[in-house]
N, C-alpha and C positions, 0 to 999 in steps of 0.2 A: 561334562567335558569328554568322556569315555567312550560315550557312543558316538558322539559327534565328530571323535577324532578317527573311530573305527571306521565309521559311513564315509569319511570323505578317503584314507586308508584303502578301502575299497570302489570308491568310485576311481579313484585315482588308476586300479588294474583293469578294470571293468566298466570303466564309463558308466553313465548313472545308471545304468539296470543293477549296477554292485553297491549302490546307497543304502537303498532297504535293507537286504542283507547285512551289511557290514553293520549300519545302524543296528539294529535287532539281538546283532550276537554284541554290540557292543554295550547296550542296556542291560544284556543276560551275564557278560562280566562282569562290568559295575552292580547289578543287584546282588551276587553270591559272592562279593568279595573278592573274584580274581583281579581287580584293580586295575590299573594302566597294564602293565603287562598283557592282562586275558584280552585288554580292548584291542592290545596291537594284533595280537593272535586274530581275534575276531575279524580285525580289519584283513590281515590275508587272506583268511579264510574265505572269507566273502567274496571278497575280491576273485579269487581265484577258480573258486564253484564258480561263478557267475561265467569267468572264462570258461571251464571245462563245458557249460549248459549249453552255449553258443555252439562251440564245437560239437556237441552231441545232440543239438537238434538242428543243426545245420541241414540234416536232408529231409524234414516237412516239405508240406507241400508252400505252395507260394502263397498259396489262399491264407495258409496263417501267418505269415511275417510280419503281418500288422500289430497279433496281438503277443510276439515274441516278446518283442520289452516293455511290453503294459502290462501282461501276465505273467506268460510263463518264465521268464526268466527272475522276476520280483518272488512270485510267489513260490518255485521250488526252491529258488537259491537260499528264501528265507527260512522253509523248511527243514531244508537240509543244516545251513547252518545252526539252526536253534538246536536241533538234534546233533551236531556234534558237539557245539557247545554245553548241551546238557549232559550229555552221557561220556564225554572226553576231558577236554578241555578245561572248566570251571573249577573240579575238585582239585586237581593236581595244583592250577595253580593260585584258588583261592589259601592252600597250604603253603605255597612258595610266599605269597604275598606278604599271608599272614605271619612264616618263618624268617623273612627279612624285617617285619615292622617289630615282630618280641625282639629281634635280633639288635634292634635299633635302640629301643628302648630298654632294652635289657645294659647296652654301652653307656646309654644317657645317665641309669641310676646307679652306672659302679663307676664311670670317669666320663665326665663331663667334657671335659679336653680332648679325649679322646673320640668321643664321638663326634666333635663339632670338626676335626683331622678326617675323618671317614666320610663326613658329607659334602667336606670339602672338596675329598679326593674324587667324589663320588658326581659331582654337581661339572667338575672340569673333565671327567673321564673323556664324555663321548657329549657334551652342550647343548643337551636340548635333546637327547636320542634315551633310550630307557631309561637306563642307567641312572642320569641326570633328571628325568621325571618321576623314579622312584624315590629319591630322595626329596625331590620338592613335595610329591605326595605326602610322603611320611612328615614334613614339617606342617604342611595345611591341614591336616588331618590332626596333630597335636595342637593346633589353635583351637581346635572348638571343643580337645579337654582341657581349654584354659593353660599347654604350655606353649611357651611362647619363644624361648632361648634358641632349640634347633633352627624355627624359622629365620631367625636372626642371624645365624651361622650361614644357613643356608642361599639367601638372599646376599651376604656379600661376599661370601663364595663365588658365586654364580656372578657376580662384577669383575670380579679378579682379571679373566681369561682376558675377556675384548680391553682391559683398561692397561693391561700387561703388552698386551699385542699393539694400541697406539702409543706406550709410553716406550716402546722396545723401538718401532719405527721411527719414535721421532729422534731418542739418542743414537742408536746404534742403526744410524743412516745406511754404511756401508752394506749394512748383513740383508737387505730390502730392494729388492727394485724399484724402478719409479712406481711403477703400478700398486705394490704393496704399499709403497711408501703413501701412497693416495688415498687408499681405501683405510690405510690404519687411523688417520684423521677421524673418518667416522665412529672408529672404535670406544673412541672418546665420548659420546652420546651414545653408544652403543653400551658402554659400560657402567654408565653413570644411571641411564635408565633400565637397568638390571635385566639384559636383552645377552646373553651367553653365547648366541647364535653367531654374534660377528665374529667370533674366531677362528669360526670353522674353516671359510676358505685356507688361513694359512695353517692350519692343523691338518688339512688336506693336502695341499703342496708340501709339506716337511713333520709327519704325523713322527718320527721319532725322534724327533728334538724338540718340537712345539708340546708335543700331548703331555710329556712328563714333566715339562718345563710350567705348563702353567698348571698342573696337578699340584706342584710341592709348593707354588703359590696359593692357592686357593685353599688347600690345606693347611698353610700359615694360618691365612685369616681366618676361616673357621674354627682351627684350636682356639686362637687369641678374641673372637668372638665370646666365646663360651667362657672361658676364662675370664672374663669381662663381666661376666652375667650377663649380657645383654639379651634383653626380648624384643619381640618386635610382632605388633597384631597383622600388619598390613601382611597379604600376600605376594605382595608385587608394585613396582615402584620406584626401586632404585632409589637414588638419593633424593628423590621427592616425595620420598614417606619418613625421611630422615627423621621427621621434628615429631614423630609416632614413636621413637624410640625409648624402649625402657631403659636406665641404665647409665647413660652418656651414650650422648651424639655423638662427642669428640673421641672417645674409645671407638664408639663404632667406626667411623671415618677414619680413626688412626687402624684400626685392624685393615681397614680396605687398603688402604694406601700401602701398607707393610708389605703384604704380598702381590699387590701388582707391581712394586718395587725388585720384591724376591725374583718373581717371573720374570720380568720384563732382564733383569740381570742375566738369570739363566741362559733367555735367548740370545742376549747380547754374545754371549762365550760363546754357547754350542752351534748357534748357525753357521754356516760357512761365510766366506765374504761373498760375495755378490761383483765378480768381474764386468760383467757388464750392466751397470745400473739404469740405462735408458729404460 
């Protein structure tokens, strides 16, 4: 996933001549342990050499533009990033990676509750942006030593936000426009099939009443996750890996419910009304 996500990261500034590149440092993070983090790293960096290459061979002759993005742009950008990814980038933050995963597991063996509160807060920060992948990490990364509890927190965490954000639109009408009021429908499959991403737009239009509002919900649930015991092998799924659940299903479900309830309240208080709702 690490490289994959860095190559397209960099294609994305660079158009495909930033693939290779991005890909390459993003294999060289994933092998030394800088983890999702180094891959994002990777992915600018790539991305962004590739730009700087463009710009600094810009005055060749015309006879080479052919082989600008078949070579030279693949092959120094890859150079170059492998090299700073080797001698920069990797050690710093295979230590950062490695200093939030003890860090993680370190909560897990002294309060359980607590750390399933932290991945909660952690999963609804920024949805789908570091942050929110560092902790998915650190739960798929404890399934293959056999724990399984964090993942379990983490997954109905990570429901909370979009099921908060349709259950908010559909009581508290007034606080939503038509348009919101529209798209939070979807939040409901959005939420259910464990997809965090749907809340962004309105965490984007009102980031300091939405972003705290569904943090202390998703932090509900993952305390009460954990507290629960609950485990859970799948890594993604949403309520259709439910019946994989260790523990109780109905715990599990009642955690999810608690806090997109919490959230969905929040927002109902803290947004403004909505004068004109067309």
């Amino acid at each position: 996933m690490i490289p994959v996500l860095a190559g397209f990261i960099a294609m994305s500034i660079a158009d495909r001549p930033g693939f290779a590149p991005g890909m390459v440092g993003g294999l060289m993070a994933a092998s030394s342990g800088a983890g999702f983090l180094g891959g994002i790293v990777a992915g600018f960096l790539g991305g962004y050499l590739v730009v700087g290459l463009k710009k600094a061979l810009s005055g060749l002759p015309s006879s080479l533009e052919g082989i600008k993005t078949i070579l030279l742009y693949p092959l120094l950008g890859i150079a170059i990033t492998g090299f700073l990814m080797f001698f920069v980038v990797n050690k710093p933050f295979s230590l950062l990676n490695t200093a939030i995963s003890d860090w993680l597991t370190g909560l897990g063996t002294g309060n359980a509750v607590f750390l399933g509160i932290v991945l909660g807060l952690m999963m609804a920060f920024d949805m789908g942006g570091p942050v929110n992948k560092a902790a998915y990490l650190f739960g798929t990364g404890l399934i293959a030593s056999g724990v399984y509890e964090p993942m379990a927190a983490i997954m109905a965490a990570g429901m909370v936000p979009p099921l908060a954000i349709a259950i908010a639109t559909t009581i508290f009408r007034n606080k939503f426009n038509q348009q919101e009021r529209e798209a939070g429908k979807v939040n409901y499959i959005m939420g259910l099939s464990f997809i965090t991403e749907g809340a962004i737009p309105f965490a984007a239009a009102d980031p300091l009443r939405v972003i705290p509002s569904l943090m202390v919900g998703s932090a509900v649930t993952g305390g009460l996750s954990m507290m629960f015991n609950i485990g859970l092998q799948a890594p993604h799924g949403g309520i259709f890996v439910f019946p994989l659940v260790e523990g109780g299903w109905l715990l599990y479900l009642l955690a999810v419910v608690i806090g997109s309830i919490v959230s969905a309240v929040l927002l109902g208080l803290l947004k403004k009304r909505v004068d004109n709702q067309a």
